[in-house]
C-alpha positions in Angstrom: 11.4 16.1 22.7 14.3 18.3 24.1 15.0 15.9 26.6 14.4 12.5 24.7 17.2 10.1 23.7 16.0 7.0 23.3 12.6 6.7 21.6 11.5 2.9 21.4 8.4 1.6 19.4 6.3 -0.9 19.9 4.9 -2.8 16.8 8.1 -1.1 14.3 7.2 -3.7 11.6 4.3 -2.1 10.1 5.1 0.2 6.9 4.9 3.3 9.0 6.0 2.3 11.7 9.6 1.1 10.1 9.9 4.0 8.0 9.2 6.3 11.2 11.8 4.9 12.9 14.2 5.3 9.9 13.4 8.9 10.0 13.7 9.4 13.8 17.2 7.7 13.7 18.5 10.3 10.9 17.4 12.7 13.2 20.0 11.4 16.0 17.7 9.5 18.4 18.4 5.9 19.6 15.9 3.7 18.1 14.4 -0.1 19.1 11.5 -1.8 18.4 9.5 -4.4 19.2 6.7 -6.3 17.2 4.8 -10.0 17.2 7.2 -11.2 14.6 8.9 -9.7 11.6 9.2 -10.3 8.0 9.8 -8.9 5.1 10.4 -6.2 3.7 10.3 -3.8 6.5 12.4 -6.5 8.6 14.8 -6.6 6.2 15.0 -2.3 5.9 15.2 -2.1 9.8 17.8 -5.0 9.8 20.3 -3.0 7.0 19.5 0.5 9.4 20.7 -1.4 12.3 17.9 -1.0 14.3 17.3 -3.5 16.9 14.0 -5.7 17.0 12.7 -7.3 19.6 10.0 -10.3 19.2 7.4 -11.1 21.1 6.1 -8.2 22.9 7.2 -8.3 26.2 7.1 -5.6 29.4 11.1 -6.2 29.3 11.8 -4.9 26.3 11.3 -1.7 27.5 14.5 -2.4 29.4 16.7 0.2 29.7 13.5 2.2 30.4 12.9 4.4 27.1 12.2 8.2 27.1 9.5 8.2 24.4 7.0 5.0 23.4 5.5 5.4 20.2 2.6 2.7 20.2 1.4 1.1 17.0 -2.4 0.8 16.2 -2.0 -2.7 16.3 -1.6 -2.7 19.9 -4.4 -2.8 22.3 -4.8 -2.9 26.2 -3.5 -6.4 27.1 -0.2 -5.7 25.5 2.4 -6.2 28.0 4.2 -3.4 26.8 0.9 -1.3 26.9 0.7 -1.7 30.2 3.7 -1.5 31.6 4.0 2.1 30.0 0.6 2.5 31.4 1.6 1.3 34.9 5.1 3.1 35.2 3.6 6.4 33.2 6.7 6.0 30.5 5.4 8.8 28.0 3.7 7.4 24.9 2.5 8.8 21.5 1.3 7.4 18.3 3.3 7.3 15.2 1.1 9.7 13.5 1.4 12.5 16.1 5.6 12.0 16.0 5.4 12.7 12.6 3.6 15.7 12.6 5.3 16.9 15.9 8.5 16.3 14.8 8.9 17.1 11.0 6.1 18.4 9.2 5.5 21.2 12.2 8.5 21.1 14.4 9.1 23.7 17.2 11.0 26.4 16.5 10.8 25.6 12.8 9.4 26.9 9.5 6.2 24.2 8.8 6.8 21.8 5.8 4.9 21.6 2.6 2.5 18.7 3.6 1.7 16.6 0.2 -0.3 13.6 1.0 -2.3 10.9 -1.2 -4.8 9.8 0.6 -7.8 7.0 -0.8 -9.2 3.4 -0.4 -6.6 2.1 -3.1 -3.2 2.9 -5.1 -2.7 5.4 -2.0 1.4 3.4 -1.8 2.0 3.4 -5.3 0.8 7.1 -6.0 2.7 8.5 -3.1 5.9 6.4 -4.5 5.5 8.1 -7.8 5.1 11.2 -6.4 8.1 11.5 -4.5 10.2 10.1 -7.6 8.7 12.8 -9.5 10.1 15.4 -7.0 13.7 13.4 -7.1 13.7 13.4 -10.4 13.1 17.6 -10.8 15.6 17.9 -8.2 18.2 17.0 -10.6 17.7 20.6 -12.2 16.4 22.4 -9.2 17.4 21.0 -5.9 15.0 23.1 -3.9 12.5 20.2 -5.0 14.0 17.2 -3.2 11.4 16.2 -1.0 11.2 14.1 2.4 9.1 11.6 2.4 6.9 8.6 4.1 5.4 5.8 2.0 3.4 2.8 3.0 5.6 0.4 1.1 9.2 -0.2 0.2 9.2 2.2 -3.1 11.5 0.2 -6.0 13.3 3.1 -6.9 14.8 4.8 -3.8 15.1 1.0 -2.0 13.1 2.5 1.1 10.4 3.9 2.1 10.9 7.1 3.8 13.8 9.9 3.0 14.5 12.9 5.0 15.6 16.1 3.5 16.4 19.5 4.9 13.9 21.0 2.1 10.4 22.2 2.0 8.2 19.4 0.5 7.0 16.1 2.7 5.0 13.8 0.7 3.2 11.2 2.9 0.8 8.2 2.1 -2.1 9.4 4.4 -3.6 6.1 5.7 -7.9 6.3 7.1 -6.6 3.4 9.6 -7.1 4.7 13.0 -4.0 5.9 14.9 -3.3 4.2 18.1 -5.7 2.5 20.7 -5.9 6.0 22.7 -6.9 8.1 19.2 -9.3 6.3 17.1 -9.4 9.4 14.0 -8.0 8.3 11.1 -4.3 8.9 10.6 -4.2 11.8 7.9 -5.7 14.0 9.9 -2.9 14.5 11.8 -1.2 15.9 8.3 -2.3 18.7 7.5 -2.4 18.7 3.6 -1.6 21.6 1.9 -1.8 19.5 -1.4 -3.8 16.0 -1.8 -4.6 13.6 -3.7 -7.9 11.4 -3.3 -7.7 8.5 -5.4 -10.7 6.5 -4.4 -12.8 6.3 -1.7 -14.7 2.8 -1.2 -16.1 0.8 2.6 -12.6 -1.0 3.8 -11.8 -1.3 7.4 -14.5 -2.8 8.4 -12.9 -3.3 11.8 -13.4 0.5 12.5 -15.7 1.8 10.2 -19.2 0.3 10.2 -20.2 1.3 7.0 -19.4 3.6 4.3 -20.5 7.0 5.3 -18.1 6.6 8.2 -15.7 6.0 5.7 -16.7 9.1 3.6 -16.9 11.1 7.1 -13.4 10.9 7.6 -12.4 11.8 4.1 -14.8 14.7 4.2 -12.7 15.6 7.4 -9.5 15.7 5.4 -10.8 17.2 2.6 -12.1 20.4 5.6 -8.2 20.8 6.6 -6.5 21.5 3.1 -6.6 25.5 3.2 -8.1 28.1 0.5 -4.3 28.4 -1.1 -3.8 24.4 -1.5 -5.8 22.0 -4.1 -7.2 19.1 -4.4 -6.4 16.5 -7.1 -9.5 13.9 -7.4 -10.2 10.9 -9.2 -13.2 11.5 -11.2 -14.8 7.6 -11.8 -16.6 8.0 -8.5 -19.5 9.5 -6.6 -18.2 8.5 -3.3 -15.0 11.1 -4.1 -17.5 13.4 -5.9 -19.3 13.9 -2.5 -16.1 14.5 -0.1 -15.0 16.9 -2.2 -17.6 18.9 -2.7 -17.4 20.7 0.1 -13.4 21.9 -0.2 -12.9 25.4 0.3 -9.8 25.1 -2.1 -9.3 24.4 -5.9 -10.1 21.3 -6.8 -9.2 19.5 -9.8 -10.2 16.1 -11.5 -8.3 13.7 -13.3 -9.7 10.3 -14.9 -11.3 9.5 -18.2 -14.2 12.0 -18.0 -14.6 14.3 -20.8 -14.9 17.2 -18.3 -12.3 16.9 -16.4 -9.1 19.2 -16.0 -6.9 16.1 -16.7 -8.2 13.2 -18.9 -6.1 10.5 -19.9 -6.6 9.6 -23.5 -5.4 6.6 -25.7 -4.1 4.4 -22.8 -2.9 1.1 -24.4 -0.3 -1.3 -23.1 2.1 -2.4 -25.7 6.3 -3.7 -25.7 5.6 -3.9 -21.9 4.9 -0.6 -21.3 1.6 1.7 -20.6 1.4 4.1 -23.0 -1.0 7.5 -22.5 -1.8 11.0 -23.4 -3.1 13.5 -21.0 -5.4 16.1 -22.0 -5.1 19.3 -19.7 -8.6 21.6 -19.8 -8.7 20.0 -22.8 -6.0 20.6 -24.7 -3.2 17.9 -25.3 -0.8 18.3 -22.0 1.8 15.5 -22.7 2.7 12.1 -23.5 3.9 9.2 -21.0 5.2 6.0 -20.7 5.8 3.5 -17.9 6.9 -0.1 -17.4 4.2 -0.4 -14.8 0.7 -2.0 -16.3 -3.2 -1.7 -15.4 -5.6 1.2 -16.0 -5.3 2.1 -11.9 -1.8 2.7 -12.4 -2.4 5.0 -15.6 -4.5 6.7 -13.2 -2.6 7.0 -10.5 0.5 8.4 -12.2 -1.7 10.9 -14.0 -2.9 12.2 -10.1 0.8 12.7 -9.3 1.4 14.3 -12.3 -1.4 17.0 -11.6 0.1 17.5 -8.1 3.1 18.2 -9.1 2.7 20.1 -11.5 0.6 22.5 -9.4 3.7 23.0 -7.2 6.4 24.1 -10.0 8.1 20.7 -11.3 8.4 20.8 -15.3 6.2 18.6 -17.5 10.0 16.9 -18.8 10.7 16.2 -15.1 7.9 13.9 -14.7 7.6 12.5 -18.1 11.4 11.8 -17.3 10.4 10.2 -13.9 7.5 8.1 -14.4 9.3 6.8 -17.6 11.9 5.0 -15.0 9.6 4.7 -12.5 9.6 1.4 -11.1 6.9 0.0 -8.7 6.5 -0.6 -5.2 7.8 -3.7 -3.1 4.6 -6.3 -3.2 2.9 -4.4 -5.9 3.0 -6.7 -9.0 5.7 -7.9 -8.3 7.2 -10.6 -9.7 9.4 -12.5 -7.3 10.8 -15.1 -9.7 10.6 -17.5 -12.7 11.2 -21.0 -11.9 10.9 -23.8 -14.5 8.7 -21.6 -16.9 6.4 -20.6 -13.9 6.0 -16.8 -12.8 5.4 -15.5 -9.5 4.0 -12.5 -8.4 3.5 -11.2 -5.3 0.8 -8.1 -4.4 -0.4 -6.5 -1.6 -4.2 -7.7 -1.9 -6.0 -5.9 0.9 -9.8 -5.5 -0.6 -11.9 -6.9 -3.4 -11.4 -4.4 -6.0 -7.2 -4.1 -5.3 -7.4 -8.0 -6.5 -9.8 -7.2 -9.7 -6.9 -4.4 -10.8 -4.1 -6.9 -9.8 -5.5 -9.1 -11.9 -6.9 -6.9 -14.7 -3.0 -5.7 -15.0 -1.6 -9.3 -14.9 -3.9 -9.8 -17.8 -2.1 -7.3 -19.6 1.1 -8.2 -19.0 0.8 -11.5 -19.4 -1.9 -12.0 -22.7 -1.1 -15.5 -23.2 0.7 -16.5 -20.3 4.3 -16.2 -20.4 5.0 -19.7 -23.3 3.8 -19.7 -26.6 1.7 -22.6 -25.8 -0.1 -20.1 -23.1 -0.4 -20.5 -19.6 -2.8 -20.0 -16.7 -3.2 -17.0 -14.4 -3.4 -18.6 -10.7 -5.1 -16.5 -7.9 -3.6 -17.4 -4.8 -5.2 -15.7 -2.0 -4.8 -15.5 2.2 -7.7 -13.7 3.5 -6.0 -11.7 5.7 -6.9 -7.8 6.0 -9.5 -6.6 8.4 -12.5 -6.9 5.2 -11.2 -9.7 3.3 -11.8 -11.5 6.4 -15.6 -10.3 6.4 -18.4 -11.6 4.6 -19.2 -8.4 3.5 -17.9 -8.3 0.3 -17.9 -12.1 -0.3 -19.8 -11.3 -3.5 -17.4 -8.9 -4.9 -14.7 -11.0 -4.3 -16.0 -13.9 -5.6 -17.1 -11.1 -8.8 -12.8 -10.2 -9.1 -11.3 -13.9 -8.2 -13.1 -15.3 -11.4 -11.0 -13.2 -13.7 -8.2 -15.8 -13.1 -8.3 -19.2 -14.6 -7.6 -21.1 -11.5 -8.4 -19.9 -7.5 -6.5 -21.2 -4.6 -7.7 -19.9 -1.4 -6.5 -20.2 2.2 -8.6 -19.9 5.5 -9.4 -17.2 6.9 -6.3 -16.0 9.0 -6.9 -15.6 12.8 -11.0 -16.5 11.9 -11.3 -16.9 15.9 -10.8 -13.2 15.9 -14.1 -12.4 13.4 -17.8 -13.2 15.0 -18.5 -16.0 13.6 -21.6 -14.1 11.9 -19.4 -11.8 10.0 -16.4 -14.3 9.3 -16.0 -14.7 5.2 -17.0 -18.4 4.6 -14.1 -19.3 1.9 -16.1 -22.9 1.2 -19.3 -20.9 0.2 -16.4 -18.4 -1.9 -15.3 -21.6 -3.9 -18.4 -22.9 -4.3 -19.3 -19.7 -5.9 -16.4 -19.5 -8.4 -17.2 -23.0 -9.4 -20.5 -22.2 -10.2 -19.3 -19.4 -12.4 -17.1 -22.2 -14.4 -14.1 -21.0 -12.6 -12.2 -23.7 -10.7 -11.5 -23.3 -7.0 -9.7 -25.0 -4.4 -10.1 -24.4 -0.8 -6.1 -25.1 1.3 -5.7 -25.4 5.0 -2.5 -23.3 5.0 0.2 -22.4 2.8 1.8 -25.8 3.3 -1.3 -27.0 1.5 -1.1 -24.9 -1.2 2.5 -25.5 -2.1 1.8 -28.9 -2.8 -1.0 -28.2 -4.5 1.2 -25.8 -7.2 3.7 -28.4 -7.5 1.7 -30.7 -9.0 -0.6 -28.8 -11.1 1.4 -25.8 -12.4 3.5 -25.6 -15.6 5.1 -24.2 -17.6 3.7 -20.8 -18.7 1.7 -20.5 -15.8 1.4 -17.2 -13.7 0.8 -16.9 -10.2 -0.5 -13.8 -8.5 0.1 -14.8 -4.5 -2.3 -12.1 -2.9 -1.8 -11.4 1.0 -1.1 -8.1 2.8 0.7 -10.1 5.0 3.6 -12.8 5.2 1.0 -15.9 4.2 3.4 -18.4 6.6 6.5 -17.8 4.0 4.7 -19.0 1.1 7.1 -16.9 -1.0 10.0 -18.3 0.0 8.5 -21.9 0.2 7.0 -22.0 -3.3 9.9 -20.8 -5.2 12.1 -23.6 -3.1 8.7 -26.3 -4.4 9.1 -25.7 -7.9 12.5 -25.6 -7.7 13.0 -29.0 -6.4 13.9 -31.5 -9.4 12.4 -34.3 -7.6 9.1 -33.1 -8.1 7.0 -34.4 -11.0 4.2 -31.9 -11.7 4.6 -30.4 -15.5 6.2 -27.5 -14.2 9.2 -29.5 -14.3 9.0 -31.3 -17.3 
């Protein structure tokens, strides 16, 4: 790295790759990227850092010839930009290996404190509140500002990564694989010397065939956090019971169990805020309050809690910080009220993710958001790597009937499935009709715009569930409802 200047990388719109590239250019590098297409939110981040982003892929945008590729995992061989670095030797890493490499073990340097929340879900949001614990305790000791990478724009800071000349790194450690050349999971490039396991479930079912891969590689991370670290674990599940076990550092639970070293007691959600008391080794710890809703968040905050706390921040500091804390880009997030009509946007990746999403929208919304009550709308672009399987076409047929009314798009890129594996969303609507819940099956976002600007009113919530940019559907709903021409009882 001595002798690089200009490091370029080649899918920059992902979460880590963006933030990354935000942390390489504080460091003094020249930084450009390239990617299919962008969109928001990281588009918008590398747009306000001034980093340039080249679309499509294309061998010439490695022109001027770069010192340093860092190659997402959503490239593959084929790639004209894989292969001219291929061809012409340019040197090439992944974005995990930079990160360790270059700031949580540098050369020459004194190794960070590597804090990372790792699980199948809530991995963004912990991490986020996490790191806004650590701000927050750096107000009275600044020692405690941390660096940090996060999976998600995090509402609070207005990015997603933050580099700091202290001691603590907190990263979201993702299972995805790391590059085409290095199929191990990400977070083992990290290096815990704290963690947090917040679930571990089958997801990725483009690289893992089944779920004892999945617990393999967990198992693996759980192996590399050493005798003086510990281990914070969710304790609602076997799956994280099992890769645990075998830590050869403290480990301690948090959940509802009445056994474990930090319970959470009386959760409730009332005046739009969770309300909870924590129980530590069984004696009463603390109280805390949040504007964020849903049991999974009461449990995620409660995981951050116990890792911070096991590295010296005050019990006041993080009642102080998760009392402001304020969400993560795309996780609940309500991107606007038009005509009566709420909209919320959320990173829906897996079947369970969408039961939680929904579960919380139920709090937060009881009776819609008019007196008269309203409808929850699950709007949902099968889009990850398993929503696109039929593997869990049961379970997600099990979470979409908690709304009222299901919208569903095709599969996105379906040609890219076996056609023996592909989700079949017709036998998914079918399903939910069957169950009394009604179900509507849209070619494309288009489809489903006009669909809401008939049939919504009023009152009516919509939960828009994609981990990806669902062919602008955020922008082009909003626009919909907006327009007084239309006569659907939204706008009546």
């Amino acid at each position: 790295m001595t002798a690089t200047r200009h490091i370029h990388l080649s899918g920059i719109c992902g979460t880590a790759m963006a933030s990354i590239a935000g942390l390489l250019r504080e460091k003094g590098y020249r930084v450009t990227g390239s990617d299919a297409a962008a969109y928001p939110p990281m588009s918008e981040m590398l747009l306000e850092m001034g980093i340039p982003v080249a679309e499509p892929y294309s061998a010439a945008n490695l022109d001027p010839r770069p010192d340093l590729v860092i190659i997402g995992n959503a490239l593959s061989r084929g790639n004209p930009e894989v292969e001219r670095v291929l061809d012409e030797r340019i040197p090439f890493t992944s974005m995990a290996a930079i990160l360790r490499e270059e700031f949580l073990a540098p050369t020459g340097a004194a190794p960070r404190q590597s804090l990372v929340v790792a699980g199948t879900h809530g991995k963004t949001t912990t991490t986020s509140m996490l790191a806004w614990i650590f701000q927050t305790a750096a107000q009275e000791e600044p020692a405690l500002e941390p660096s940090f990478l996060i999976g998600g724009v995090a509402e609070n800071f207005g990015t997603s990564f933050q580099l700091r000349p202290t001691r603590n790194f907190i990263l979201e450690g993702d299972e995805y694989d790391t590059a085409f050349f290095d199929k191990g999971p990400k977070f083992l490039h990290y290096f815990p010397d704290g963690l947090i396991v917040t679930s571990v479930e089958f997801d990725h079912a483009d690289i893992y065939a089944d779920l004892r891969q999945v617990k393999t590689a967990f198992q693996r991370l759980v192996n590399l956090v050493p005798r003086r670290g510990v281990i914070v674990a969710w304790d609602g599940a076997e799956n994280v019971t099992e890769c645990v076990a075998s830590a050869h550092c403290r480990v301690e639970r948090y959940g509802f169990a009445a056994e474990s070293a930090w319970r959470i007691a009386d959760l409730r959600f009332e005046g739009g805020r969770s309300r909870w008391r924590v129980l530590r080794g069984g004696a009463e710890w603390g109280e805390f309050s949040m504007a964020v809703a849903g049991e999974h968040n009461a449990l995620n905050a409660t995981a951050a809690a116990a890792l911070a706390t096991s590295h010296g921040v005050s019990l006041a500091s993080i009642q102080a910080a998760l009392a402001s804390f304020r969400s993560v880009r795309r996780r609940l997030e309500v991107r606007g009220v038009v005509r009566g009509v709420t909209i919320v946007d959320d990173f829906a990746h897996h079947p369970t993710a969408i039961r939680e999403t929904l579960r919380a929208l139920r709090q937060m919304f009881p009776s819609g958001t008019s007196e008269d009550g309203g409808r929850l709308w699950a709007v949902l672009e099968p889009r990850s790597n398993t929503l696109r399987r039929n593997v869990f076409e049961r379970e997600l047929v099990e979470s979409l009937a908690l709304a009222d009314h299901v919208l569903l798009a095709a599969v996105y890129q379906q040609q890219r499935i076996p056609e023996d594996e592909r989700l079949d969303p017709e036998q998914v609507v079918r399903a939910l009709r069957e169950r009394g819940t009604p179900a509507a099956l849209c070619a494309d976002a288009a489809a489903i715009v006009a669909t809401l600007e008939v049939e919504a009113r009023a009152g009516d919530v919509i939960a828009i569930l994609s981990n990806g940019g669902f062919d602008g559907i955020y922008e082009k709903l909003p626009a919909a409802l907006a327009n007084e021409t239309n006569a659907g009882d939204a706008h009546r």
